[in-house]
N, C-alpha and C positions, 0 to 999 in steps of 0.2 A: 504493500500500500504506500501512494505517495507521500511523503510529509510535508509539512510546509514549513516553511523557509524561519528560523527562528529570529526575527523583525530588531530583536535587540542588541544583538551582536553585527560589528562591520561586516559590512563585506570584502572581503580581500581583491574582490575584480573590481571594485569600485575603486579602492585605494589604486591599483595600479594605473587606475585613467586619470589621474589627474598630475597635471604637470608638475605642481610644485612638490610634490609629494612621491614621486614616480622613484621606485626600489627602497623606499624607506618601510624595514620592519621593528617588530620594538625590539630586536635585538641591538638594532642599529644606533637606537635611536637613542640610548642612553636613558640615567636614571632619573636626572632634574626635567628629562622633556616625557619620561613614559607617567612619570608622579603627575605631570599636569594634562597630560592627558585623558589621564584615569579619570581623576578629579573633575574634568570638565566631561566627560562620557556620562561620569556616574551624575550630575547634575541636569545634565540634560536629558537623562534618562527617567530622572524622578519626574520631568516637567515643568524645572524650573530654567530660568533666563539663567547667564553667565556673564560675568566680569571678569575679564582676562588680564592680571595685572603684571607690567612689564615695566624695563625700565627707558630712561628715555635715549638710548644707542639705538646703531643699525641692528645691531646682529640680535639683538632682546626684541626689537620688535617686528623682525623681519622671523624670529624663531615663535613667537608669538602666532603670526598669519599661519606659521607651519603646523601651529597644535591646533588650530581652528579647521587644518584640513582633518588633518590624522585623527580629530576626534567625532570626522563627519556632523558636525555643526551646520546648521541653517545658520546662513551667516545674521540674520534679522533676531535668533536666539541667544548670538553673543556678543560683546564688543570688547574692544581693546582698550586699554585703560593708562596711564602713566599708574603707576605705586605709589606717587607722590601727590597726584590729586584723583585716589579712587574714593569712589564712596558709594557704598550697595543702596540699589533702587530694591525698592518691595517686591517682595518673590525673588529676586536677585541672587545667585550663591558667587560667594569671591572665590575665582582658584588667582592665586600667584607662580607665576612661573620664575623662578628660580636658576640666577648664576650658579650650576652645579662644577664638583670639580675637575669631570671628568669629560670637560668640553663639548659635551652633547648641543648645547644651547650654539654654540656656536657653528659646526660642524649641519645642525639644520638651517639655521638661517642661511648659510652658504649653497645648501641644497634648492630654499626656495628663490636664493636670486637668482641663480643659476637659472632653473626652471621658466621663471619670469621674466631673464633675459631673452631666452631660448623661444617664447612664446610672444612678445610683447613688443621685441627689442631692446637694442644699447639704449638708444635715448629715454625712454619709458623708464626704464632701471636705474639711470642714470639719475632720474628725477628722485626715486625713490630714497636714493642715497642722500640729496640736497634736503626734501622734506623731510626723514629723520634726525636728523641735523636741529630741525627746530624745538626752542623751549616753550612755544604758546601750548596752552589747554587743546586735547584734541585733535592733537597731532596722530598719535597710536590708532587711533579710530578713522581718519581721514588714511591713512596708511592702507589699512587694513580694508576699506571700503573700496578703493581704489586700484588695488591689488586683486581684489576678489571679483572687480568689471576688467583687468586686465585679465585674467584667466579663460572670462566669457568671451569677450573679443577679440582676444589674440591683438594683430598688429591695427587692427583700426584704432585700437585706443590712441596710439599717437597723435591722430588727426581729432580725438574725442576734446572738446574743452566747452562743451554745453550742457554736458549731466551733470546732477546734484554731487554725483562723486567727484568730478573731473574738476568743480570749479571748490568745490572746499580743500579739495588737495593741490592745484595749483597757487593756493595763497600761500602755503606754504613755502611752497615750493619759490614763490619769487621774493619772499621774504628773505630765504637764507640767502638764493644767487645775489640779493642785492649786497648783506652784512659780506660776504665772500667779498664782495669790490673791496667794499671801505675796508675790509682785511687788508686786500693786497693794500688799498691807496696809501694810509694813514696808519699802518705799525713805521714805527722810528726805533733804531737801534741805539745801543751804547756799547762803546768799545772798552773794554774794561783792563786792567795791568796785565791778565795771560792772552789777551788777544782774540778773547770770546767777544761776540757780540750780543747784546743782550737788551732784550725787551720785555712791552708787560703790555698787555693790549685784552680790552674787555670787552669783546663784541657782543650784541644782544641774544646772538646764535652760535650755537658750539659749531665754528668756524673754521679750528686751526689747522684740523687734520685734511682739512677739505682744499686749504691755501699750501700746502707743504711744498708741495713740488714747483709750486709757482719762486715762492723764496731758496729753493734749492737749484733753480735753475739759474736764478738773478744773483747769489752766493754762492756756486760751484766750490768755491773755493777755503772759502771761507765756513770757520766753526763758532754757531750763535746757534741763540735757544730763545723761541718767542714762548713768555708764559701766559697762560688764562688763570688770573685766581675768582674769577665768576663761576666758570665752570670747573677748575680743579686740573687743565689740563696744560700742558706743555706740550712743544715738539721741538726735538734736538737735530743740528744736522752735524754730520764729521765734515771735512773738508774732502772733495771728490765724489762724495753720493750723490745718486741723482733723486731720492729723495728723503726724505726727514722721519725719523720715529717718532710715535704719536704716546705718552705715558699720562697715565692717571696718575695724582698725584692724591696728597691731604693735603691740610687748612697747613700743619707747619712747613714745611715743605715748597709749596708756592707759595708763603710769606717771605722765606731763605732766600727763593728762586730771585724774588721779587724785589728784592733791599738791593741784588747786586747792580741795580740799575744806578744808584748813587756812588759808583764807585770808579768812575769814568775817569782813565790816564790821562796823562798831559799834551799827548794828541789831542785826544777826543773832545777837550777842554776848548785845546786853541782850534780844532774846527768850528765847535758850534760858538766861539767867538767869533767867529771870521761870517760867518751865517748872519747872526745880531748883526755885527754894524753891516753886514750889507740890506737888510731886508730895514735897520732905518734909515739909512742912504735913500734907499728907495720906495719909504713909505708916500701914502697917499694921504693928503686930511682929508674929515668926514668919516675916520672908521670907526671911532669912539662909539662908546654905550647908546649915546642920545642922539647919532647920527645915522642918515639912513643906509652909509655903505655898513653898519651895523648889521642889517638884517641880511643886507646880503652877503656877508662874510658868514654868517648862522646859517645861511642857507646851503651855502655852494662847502662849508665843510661842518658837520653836525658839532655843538657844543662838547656833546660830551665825547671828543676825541682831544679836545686843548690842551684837556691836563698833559697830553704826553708829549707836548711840543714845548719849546724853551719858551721861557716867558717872555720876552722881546719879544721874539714868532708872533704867538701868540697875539698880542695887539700890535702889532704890524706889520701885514703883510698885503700881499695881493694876488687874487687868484690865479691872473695869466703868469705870474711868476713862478707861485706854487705849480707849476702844471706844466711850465718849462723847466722848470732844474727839479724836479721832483725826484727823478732820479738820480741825480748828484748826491739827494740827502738820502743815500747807502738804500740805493736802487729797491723802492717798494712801490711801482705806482705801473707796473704794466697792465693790461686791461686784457686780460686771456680767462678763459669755461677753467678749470680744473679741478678734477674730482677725483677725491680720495676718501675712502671708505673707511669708517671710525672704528679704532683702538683697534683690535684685536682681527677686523674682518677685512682682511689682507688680500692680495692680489685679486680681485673681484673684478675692481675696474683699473686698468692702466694708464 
């Protein structure tokens, strides 16, 4: 006599149709990603919704969209969450998925961009890596959304920027490409007594790893380390690499990292003397507080980049200047895409 089909366990011919997911079994797939998968199987099985909570990296929320496959979820029954601002809706159950240490978490996310490259293309993928990148609310869920109409349309999604998914994930998405400029424009180094160069630059967006190779290719030669203590993160280059390691730090740490900026040689000194009195040689009037080339020096370089320019700079300069020697002041102002994929989720994109 025929049986029927037992409705609560996966199907393993279902698992192997789907691209992000395609040869991943739970042997594979390790203990911090089979634990949240369970977790969100068994939740969804009782009938309740899921909160998937993730941290705010590529490879966390890109491993994240992978446990939404593997645990055959309607995607309308779960969403993606940062850990930092989750908070259960009624009927709601929380699974956390889990930095484990046996690199599971990472080793899937690599499976699904891969997948999602393979299906969607470079440039779609590409995107994906910028919008993880970002610190607003909603980012994980716009990921996750957009990723899961990438899977259904394959390479049309490229040309897609009129769905509800398409246009909440491209704010992100041009939010960071934008912080990425003012990365390259506006980091200023300091040359310090071993001949490191050394900066500290707080962009609104976890930026650094995304600019690396751009400052590695403008420094070939040269060994400096731009710090983030917003985000906790640094990237170091040696001299000759073509590009930069990306390290998590702590709070003391980038404080260390941070202080070495006051510690500028007696080059470095009589450069950004020689900078001062040329930029008041060549000051303009009307740039003062209460005048209107005011607003437009706030415009054309945001307030909160000042602090990391010398103080003379600072009130007076002029933009066609800045824009012409910009690269004299220790080459940060080229205007080139580059994409690098955060901490740990390595050779992904070239």
């Amino acid at each position: 006599m025929h049986q029927r089909a037992d409705t609560t366990r996966p199907d393993a011919r279902q698992r192997a149709s789907l691209a992000c997911s395609s040869s991943l079994t739970p042997a594979s797939n390790g203990r911090a990603v089979e634990r949240a998968t369970a977790k969100t199987s068994s939740a969804l099985a009782r009938g309740e919704e899921v909160a998937l909570c993730c941290q705010r990296t590529t490879e966390s929320v890109l491993a994240a969209v992978g446990v939404t496959y593997l645990s055959h979820a309607d995607p309308h029954r779960v969403r993606v969450v940062a850990a930092d601002e989750a908070q259960a809706r009624l009927g709601e159950a929380v699974v956390t998925l889990e930095d484990g240490e046996d690199d599971s978490l990472v080793s899937l996310a690599k499976r699904v961009y891969s997948g999602f490259e393979k299906t969607c293309g470079t440039t779609c993928a590409r995107r994906v890596v910028l919008a993880c990148a970002s610190d607003e609310n909603g980012m994980p869920e716009a990921v996750h959304r957009y990723m899961r109409l990438g899977f259904s349309a394959g390479v049309r999604l490229y040309e897609d920027i009129s769905s509800p998914e398409s246009v909440a994930f491209l704010h992100f998405v041009q939010r960071v490409s934008s912080e990425c400029e003012h990365t390259r424009q506006f980091v200023r180094f300091v040359r310090i007594p071993d001949g490191t160069f050394v900066s500290v630059f707080e962009p609104n967006e976890n930026t650094l790893s995304l600019v690396g190779r751009h400052f590695a290719r403008r420094m070939k030669e040269d060994h400096f380390v731009i710090v983030d203590p917003r985000h906790l993160v640094a990237i170091f280059h040696e001299p000759g690499d073509a590009s930069c390691a990306t390290v998590g730090l702590d709070e003391d740490t980038a404080a260390t990292l941070a202080s070495r900026v006051g510690e500028a040689d007696e080059r470095e000194r009589l450069v950004q003397a020689l900078w001062q009195r040329f930029y008041r040689a060549m000051e303009l009037p009307g740039r003062g507080a209460a005048s209107r080339g005011y607003d437009l020096r706030a415009s054309w370089m945001p307030k909160r980049f000042w602090h990391g320019l010398n103080r003379p700079i600072r009130t007076s300069w002029r933009r066609s200047l800045v824009k012409r020697f910009q690269i004299s002041l220790f080459a940060t102002s080229i205007i080139r895409r580059d994409y690098r994929p955060e901490r740990r989720l390595l050779g992904l994109v070239q």
